[in-house]
N, CA, C and O atoms as CSV, one atom per row, in Angstrom:
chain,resi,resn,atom,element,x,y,z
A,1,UNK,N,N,23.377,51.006,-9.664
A,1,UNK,CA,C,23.401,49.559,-9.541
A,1,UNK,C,C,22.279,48.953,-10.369
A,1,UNK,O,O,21.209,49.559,-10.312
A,2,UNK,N,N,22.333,47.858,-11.133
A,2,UNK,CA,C,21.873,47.462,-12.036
A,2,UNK,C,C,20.817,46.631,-11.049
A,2,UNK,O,O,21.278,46.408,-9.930
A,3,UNK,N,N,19.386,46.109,-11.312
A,3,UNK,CA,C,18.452,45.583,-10.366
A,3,UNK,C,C,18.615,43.953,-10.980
A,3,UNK,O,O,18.868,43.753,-12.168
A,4,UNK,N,N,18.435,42.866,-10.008
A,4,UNK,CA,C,18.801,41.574,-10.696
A,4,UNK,C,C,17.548,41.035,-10.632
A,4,UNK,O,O,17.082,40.812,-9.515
A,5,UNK,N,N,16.740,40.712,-11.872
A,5,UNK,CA,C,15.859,40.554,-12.105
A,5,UNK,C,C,16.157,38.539,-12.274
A,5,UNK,O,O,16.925,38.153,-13.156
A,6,UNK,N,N,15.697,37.858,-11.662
A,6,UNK,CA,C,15.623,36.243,-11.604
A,6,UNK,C,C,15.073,35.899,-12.914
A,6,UNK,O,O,14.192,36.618,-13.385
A,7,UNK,N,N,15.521,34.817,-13.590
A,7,UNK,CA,C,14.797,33.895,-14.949
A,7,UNK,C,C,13.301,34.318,-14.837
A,7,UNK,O,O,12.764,34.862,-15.803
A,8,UNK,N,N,12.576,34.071,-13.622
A,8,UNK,CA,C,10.789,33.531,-13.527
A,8,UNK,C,C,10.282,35.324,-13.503
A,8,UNK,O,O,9.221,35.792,-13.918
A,9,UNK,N,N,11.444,36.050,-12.875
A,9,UNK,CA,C,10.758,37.985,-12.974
A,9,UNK,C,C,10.604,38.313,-11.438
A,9,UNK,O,O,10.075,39.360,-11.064
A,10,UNK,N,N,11.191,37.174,-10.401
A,10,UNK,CA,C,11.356,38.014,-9.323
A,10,UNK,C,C,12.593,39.272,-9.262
A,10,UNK,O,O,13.664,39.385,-9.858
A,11,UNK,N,N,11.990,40.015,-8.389
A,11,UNK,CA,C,12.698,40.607,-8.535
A,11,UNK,C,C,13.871,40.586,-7.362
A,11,UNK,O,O,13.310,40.758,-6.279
A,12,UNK,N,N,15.541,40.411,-7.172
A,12,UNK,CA,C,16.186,39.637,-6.474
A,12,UNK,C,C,16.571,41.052,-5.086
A,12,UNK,O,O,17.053,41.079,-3.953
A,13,UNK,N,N,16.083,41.888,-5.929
A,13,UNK,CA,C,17.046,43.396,-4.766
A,13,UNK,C,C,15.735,43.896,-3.676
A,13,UNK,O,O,15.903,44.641,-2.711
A,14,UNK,N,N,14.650,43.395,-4.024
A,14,UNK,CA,C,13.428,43.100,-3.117
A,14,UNK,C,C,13.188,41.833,-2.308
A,14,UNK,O,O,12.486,41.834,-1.297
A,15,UNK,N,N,13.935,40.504,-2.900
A,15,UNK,CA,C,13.724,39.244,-1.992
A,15,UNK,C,C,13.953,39.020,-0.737
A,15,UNK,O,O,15.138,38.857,-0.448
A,16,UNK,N,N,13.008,38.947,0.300
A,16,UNK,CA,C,13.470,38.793,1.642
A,16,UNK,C,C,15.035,37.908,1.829
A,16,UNK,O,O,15.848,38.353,2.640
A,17,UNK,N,N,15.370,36.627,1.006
A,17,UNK,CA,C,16.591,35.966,1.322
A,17,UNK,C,C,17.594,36.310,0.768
A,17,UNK,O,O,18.707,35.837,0.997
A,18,UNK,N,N,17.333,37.189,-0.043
A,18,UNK,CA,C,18.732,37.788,-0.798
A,18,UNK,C,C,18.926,39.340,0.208
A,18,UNK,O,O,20.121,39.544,0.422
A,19,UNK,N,N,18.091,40.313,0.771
A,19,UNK,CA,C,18.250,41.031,1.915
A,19,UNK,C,C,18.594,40.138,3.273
A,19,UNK,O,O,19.511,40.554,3.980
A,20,UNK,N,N,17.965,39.048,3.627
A,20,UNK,CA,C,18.655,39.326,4.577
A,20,UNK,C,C,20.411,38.326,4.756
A,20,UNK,O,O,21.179,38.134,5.699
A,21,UNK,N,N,20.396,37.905,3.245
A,21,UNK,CA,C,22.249,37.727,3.338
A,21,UNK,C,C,22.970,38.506,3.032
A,21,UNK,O,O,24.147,38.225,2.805
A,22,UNK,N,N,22.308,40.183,2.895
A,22,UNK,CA,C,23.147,41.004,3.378
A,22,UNK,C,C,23.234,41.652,4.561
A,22,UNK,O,O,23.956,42.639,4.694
A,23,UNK,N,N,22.521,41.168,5.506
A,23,UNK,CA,C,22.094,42.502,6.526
A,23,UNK,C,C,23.219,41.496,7.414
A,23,UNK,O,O,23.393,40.311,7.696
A,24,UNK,N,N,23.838,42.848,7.636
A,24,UNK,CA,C,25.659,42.488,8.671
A,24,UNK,C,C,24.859,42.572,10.755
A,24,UNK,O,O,25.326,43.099,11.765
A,25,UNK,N,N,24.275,42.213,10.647
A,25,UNK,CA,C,23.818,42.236,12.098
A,25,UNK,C,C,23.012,40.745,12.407
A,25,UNK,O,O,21.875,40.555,11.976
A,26,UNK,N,N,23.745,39.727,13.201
A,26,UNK,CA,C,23.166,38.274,12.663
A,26,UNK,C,C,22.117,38.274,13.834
A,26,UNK,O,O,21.761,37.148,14.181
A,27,UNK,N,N,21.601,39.256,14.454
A,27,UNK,CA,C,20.757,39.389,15.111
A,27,UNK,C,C,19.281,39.215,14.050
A,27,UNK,O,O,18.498,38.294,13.815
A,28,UNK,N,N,19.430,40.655,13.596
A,28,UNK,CA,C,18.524,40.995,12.936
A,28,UNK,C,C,18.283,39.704,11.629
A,28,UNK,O,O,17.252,39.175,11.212
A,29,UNK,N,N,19.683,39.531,11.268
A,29,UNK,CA,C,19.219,38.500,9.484
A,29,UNK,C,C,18.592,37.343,10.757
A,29,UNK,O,O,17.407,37.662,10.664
A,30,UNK,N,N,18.603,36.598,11.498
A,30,UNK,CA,C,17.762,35.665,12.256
A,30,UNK,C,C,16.445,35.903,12.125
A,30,UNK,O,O,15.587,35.144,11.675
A,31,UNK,N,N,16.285,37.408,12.698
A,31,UNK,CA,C,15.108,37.535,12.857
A,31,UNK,C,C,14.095,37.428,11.598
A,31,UNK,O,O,12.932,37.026,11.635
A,32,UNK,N,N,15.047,38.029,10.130
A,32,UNK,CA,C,14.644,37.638,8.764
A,32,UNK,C,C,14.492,36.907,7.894
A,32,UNK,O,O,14.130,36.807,6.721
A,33,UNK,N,N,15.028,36.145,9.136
A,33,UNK,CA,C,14.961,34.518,7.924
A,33,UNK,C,C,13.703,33.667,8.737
A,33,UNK,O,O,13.075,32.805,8.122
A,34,UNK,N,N,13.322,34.056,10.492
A,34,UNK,CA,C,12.046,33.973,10.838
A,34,UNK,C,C,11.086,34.260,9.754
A,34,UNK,O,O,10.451,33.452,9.076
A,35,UNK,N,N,11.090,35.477,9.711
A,35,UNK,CA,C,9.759,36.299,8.974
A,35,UNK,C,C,9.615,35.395,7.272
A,35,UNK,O,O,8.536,35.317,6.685
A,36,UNK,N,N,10.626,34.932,6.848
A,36,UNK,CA,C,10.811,34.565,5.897
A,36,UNK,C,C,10.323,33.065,5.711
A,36,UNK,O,O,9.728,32.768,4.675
A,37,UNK,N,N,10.579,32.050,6.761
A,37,UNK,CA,C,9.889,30.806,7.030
A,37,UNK,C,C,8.433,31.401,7.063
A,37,UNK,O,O,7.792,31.097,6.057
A,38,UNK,N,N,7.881,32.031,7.808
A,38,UNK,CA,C,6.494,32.322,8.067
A,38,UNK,C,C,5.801,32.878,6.584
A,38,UNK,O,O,4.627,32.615,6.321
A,39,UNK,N,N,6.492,33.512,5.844
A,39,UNK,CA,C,5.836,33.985,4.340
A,39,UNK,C,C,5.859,32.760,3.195
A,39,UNK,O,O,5.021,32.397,2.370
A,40,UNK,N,N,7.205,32.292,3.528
A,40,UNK,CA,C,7.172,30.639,2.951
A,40,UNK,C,C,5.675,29.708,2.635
A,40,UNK,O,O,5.014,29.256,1.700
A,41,UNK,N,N,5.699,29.820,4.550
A,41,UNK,CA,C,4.631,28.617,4.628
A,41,UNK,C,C,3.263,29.087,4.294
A,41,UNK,O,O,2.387,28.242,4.108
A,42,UNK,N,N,2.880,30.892,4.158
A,42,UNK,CA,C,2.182,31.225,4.207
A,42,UNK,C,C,1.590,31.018,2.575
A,42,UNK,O,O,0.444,30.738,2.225
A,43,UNK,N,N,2.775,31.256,1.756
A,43,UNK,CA,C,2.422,32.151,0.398
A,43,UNK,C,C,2.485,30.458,-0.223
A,43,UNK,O,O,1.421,29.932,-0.548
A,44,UNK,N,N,3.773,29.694,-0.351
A,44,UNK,CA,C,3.936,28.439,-0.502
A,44,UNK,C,C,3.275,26.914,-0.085
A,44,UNK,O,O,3.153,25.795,-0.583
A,45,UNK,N,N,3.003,27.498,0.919
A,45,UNK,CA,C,2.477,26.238,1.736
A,45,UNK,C,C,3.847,25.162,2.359
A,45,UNK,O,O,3.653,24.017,2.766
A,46,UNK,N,N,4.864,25.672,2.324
A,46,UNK,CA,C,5.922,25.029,2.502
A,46,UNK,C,C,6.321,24.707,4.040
A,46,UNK,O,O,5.928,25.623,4.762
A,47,UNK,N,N,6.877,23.846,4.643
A,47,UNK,CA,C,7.284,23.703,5.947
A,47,UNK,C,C,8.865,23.613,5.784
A,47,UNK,O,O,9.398,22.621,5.286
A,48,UNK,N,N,9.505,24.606,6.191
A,48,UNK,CA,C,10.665,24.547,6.176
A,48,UNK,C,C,11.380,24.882,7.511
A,48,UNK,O,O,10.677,25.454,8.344
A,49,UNK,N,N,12.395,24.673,7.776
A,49,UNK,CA,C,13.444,24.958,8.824
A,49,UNK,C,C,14.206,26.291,8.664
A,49,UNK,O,O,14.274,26.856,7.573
A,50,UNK,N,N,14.879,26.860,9.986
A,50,UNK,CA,C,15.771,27.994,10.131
A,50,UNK,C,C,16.646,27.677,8.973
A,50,UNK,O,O,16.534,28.342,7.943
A,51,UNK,N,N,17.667,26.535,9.082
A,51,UNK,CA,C,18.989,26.090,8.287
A,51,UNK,C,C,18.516,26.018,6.880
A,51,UNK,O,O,19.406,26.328,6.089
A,52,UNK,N,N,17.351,25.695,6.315
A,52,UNK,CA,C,16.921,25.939,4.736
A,52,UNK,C,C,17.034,26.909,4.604
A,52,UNK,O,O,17.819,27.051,3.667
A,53,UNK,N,N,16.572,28.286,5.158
A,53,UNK,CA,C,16.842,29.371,4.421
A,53,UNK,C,C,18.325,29.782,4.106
A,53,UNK,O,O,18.680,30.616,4.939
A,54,UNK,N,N,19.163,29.540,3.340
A,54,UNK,CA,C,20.692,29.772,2.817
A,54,UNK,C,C,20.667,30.558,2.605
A,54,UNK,O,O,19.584,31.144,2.600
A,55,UNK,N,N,22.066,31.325,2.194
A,55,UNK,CA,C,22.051,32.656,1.893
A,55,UNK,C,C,22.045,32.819,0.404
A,55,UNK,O,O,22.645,31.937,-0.209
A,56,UNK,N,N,21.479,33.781,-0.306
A,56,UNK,CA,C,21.585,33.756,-1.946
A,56,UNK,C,C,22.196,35.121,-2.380
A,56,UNK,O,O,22.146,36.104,-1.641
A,57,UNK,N,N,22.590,35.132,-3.220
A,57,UNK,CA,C,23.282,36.347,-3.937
A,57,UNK,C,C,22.120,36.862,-5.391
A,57,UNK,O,O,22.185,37.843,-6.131
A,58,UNK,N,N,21.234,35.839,-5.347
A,58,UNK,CA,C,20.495,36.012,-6.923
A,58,UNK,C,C,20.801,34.590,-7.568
A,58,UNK,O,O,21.813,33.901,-7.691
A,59,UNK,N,N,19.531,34.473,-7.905
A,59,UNK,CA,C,19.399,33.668,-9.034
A,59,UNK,C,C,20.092,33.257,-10.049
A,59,UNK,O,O,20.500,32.105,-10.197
A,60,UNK,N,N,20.249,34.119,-10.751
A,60,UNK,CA,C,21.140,34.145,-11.980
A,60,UNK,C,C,22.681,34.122,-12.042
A,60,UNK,O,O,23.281,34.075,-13.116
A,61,UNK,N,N,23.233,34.153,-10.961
A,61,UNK,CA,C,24.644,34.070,-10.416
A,61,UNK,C,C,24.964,32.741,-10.995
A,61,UNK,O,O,23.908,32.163,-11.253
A,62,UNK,N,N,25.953,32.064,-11.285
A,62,UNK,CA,C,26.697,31.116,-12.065
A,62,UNK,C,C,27.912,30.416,-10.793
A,62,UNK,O,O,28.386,29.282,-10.864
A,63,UNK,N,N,28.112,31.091,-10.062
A,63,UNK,CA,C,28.733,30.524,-8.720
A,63,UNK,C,C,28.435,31.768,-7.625
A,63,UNK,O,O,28.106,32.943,-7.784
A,64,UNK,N,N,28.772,30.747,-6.157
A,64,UNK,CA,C,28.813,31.644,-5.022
A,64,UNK,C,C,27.103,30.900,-4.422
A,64,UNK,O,O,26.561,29.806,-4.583
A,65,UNK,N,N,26.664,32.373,-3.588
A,65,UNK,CA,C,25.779,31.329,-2.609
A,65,UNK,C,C,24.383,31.096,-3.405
A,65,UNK,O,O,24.250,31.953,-4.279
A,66,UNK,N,N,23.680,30.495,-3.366
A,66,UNK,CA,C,22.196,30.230,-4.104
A,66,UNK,C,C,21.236,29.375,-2.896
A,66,UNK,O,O,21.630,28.271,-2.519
A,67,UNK,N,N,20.204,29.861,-2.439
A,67,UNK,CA,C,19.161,29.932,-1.915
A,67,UNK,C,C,18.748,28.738,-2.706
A,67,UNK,O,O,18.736,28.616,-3.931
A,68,UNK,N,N,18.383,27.811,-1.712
A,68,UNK,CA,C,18.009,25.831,-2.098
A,68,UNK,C,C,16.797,25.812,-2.911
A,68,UNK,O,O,16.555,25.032,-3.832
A,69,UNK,N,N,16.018,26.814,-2.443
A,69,UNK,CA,C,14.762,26.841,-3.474
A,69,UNK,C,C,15.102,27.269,-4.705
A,69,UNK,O,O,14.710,26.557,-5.629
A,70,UNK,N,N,15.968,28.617,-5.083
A,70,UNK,CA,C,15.993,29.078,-6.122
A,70,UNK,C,C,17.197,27.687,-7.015
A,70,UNK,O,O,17.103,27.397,-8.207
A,71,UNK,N,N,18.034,27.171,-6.208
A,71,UNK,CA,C,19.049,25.787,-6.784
A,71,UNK,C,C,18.046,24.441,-7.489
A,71,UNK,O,O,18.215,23.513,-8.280
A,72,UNK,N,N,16.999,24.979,-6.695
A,72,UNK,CA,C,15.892,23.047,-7.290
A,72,UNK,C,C,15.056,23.421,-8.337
A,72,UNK,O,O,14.466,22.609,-9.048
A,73,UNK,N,N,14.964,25.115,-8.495
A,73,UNK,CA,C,13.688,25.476,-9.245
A,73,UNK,C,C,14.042,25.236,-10.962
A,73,UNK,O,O,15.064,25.555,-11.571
A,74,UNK,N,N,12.999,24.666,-11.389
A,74,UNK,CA,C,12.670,24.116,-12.597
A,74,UNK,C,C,12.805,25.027,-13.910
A,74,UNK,O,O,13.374,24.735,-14.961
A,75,UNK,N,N,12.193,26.101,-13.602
A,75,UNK,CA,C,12.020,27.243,-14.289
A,75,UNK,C,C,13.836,28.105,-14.667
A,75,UNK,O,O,14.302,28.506,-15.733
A,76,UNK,N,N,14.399,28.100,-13.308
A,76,UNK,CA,C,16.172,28.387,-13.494
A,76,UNK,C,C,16.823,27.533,-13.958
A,76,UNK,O,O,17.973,27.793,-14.309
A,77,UNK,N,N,16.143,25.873,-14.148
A,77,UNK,CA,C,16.859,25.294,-15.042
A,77,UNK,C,C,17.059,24.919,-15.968
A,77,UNK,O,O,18.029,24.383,-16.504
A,78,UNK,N,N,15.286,25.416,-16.481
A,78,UNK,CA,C,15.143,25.330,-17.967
A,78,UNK,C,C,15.638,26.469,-18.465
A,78,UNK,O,O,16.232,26.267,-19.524
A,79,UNK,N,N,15.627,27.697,-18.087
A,79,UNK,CA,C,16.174,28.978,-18.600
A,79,UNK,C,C,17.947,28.792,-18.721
A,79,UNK,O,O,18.530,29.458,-19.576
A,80,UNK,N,N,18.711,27.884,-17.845
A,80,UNK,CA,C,20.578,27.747,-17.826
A,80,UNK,C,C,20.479,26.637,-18.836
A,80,UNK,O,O,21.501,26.382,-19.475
A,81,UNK,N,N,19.504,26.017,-19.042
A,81,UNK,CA,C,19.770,24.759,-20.339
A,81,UNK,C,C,19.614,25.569,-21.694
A,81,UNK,O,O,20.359,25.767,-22.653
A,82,UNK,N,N,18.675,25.848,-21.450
A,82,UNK,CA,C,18.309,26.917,-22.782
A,82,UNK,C,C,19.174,28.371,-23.334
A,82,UNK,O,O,19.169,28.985,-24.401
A,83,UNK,N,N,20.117,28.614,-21.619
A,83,UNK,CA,C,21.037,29.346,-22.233
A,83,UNK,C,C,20.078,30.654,-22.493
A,83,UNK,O,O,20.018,31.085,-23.645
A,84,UNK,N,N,19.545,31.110,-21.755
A,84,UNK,CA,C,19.058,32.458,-22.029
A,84,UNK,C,C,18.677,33.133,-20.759
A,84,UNK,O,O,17.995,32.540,-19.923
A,85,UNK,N,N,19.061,34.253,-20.600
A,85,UNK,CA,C,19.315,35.617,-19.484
A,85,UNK,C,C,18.059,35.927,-18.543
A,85,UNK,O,O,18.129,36.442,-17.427
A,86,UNK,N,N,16.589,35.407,-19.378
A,86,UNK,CA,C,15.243,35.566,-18.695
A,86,UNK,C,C,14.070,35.255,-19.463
A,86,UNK,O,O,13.790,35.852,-20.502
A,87,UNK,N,N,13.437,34.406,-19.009
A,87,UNK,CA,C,12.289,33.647,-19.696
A,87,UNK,C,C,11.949,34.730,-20.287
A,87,UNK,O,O,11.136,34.136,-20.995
A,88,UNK,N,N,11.830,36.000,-20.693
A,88,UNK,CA,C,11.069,36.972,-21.470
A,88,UNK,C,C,11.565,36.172,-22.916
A,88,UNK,O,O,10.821,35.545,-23.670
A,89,UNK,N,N,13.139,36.399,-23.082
A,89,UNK,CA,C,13.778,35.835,-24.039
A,89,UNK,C,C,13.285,34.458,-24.651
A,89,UNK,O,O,13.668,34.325,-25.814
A,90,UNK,N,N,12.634,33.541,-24.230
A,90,UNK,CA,C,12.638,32.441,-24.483
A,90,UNK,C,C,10.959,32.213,-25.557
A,90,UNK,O,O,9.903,32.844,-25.596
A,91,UNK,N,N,11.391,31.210,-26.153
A,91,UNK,CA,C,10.490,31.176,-28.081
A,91,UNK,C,C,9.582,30.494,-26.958
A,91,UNK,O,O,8.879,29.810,-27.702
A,92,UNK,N,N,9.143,30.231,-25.730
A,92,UNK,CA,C,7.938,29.597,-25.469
A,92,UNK,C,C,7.274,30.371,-24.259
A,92,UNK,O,O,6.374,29.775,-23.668
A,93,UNK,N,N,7.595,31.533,-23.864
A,93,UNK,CA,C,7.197,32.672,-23.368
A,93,UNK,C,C,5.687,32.726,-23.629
A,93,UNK,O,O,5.357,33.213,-24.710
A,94,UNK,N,N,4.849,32.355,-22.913
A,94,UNK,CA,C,4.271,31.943,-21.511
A,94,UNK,C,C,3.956,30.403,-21.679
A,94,UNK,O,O,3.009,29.862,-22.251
A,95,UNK,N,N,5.298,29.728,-20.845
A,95,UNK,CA,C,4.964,28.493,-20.454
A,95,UNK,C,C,4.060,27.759,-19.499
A,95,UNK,O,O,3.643,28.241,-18.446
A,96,UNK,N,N,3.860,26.861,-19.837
A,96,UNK,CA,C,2.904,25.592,-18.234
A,96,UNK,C,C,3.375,26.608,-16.766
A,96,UNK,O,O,2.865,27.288,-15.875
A,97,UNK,N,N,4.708,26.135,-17.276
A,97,UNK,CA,C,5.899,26.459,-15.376
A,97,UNK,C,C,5.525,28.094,-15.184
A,97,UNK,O,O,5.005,28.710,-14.253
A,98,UNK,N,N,5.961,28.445,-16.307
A,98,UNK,CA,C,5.359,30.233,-15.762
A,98,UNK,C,C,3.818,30.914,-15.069
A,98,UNK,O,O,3.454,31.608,-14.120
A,99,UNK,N,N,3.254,30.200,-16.232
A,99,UNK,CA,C,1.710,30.323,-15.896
A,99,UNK,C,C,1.351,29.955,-14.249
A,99,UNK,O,O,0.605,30.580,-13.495
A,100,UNK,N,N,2.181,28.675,-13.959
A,100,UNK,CA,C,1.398,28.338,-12.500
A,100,UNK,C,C,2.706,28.728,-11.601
A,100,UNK,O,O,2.922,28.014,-10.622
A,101,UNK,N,N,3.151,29.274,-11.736
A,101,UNK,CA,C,4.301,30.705,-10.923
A,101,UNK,C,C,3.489,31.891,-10.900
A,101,UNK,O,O,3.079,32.453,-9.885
A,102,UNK,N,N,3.232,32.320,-12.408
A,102,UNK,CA,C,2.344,33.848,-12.071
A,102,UNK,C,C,0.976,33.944,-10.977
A,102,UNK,O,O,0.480,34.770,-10.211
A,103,UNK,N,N,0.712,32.458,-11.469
A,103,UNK,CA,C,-0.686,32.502,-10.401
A,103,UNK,C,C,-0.266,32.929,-8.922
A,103,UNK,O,O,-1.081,33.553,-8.242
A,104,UNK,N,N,1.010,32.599,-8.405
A,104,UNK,CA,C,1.575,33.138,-6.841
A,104,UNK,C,C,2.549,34.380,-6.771
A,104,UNK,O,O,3.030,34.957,-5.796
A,105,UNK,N,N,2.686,34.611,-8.190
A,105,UNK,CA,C,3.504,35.942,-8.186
A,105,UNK,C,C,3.223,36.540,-9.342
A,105,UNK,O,O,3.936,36.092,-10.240
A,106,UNK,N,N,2.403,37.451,-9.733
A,106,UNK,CA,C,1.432,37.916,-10.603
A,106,UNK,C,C,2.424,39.070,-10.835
A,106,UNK,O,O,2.082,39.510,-11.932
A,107,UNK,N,N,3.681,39.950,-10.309
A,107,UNK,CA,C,4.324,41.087,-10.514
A,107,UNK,C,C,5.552,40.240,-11.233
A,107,UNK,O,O,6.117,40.712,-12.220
A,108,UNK,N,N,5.787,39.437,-10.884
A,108,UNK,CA,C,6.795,38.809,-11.984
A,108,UNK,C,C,6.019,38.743,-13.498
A,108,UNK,O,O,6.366,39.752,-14.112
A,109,UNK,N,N,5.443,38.230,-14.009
A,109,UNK,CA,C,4.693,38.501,-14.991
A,109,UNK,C,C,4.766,39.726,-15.841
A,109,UNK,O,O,4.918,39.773,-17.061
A,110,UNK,N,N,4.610,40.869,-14.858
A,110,UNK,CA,C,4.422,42.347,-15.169
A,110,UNK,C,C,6.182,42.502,-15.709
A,110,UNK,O,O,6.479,42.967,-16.809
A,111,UNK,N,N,6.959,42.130,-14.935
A,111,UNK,CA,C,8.002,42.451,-14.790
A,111,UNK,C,C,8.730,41.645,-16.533
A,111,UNK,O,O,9.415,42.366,-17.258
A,112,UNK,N,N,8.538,40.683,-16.797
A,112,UNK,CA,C,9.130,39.492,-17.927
A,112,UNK,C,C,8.639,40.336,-19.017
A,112,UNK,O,O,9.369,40.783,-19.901
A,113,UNK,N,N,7.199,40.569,-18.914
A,113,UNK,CA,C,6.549,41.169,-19.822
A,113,UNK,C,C,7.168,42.227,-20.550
A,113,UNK,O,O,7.322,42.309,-21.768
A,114,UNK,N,N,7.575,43.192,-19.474
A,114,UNK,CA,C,8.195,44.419,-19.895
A,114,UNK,C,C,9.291,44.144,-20.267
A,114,UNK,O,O,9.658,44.709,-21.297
A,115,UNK,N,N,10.189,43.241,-19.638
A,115,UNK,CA,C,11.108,43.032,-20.943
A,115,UNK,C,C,11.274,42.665,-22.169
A,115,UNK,O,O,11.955,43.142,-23.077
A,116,UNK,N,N,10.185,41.250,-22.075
A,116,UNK,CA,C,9.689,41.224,-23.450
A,116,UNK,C,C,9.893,42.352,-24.479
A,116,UNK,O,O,10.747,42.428,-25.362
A,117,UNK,N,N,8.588,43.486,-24.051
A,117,UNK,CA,C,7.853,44.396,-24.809
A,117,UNK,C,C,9.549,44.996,-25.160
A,117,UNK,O,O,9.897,45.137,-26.333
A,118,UNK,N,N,10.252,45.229,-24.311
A,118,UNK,CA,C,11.940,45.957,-24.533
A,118,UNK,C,C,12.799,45.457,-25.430
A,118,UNK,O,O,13.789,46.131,-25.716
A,119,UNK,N,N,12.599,44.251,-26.011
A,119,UNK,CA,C,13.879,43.320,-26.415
A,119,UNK,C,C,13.103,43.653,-28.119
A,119,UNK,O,O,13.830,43.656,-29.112
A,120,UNK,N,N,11.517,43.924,-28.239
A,120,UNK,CA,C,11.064,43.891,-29.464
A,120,UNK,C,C,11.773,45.557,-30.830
A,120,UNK,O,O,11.394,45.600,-32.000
């Protein structure tokens, strides 16, 4: 199985909201979309509700379900305007928007990078 790496370099087969819209026990995905508000507000500073967390399939998906944060984010929409597969690709690779993303997710970075370094 191919790993779905998001526009910004999350990585989507590790994301708490993309696990828990698969986990078939709506016990447990409850309990993960708890843990998931609490890392939100922690890592984000965000105040969000149970019903915000939606279910997502990935980022980069073109239809089907998409996670409200990953639907508003700036960075996925400059990358679908621009028409390109992952900011590594893109002629302005390391942008404003990236730069103050890496500052809260410093392994995405690692991750763009290496594709970068792959595509050369």
């Amino acid at each position: 199985m191919n790993k779905i790496i998001a526009f910004c370099g999350l990585d989507c087969d590790t994301c708490q909201i993309y696990l828990a819209t698969r986990e078939k026990d709506k016990r447990k995905q409850k309990e993960k979309r708890k843990e998931i508000l609490r890392l939100i507000k922690k890592h984000y500073g965000l105040d969000l509700k149970l019903e915000d967390i939606t279910d997502c399939d990935g980022c980069i998906i073109e239809t089907g379900r998409l996670f409200s944060g990953c639907k508003n984010c700036s960075i996925r929409k400059c990358a679908i305007e621009k028409k390109i597969v992952s900011c590594a690709y893109c002629e302005e690779y390391v942008c404003e928007k990236l730069e103050e993303f890496f500052a809260k997710e410093p392994s995405s970075k690692k991750r763009l990078d290496k594709i970068k370094t792959k595509k050369k």
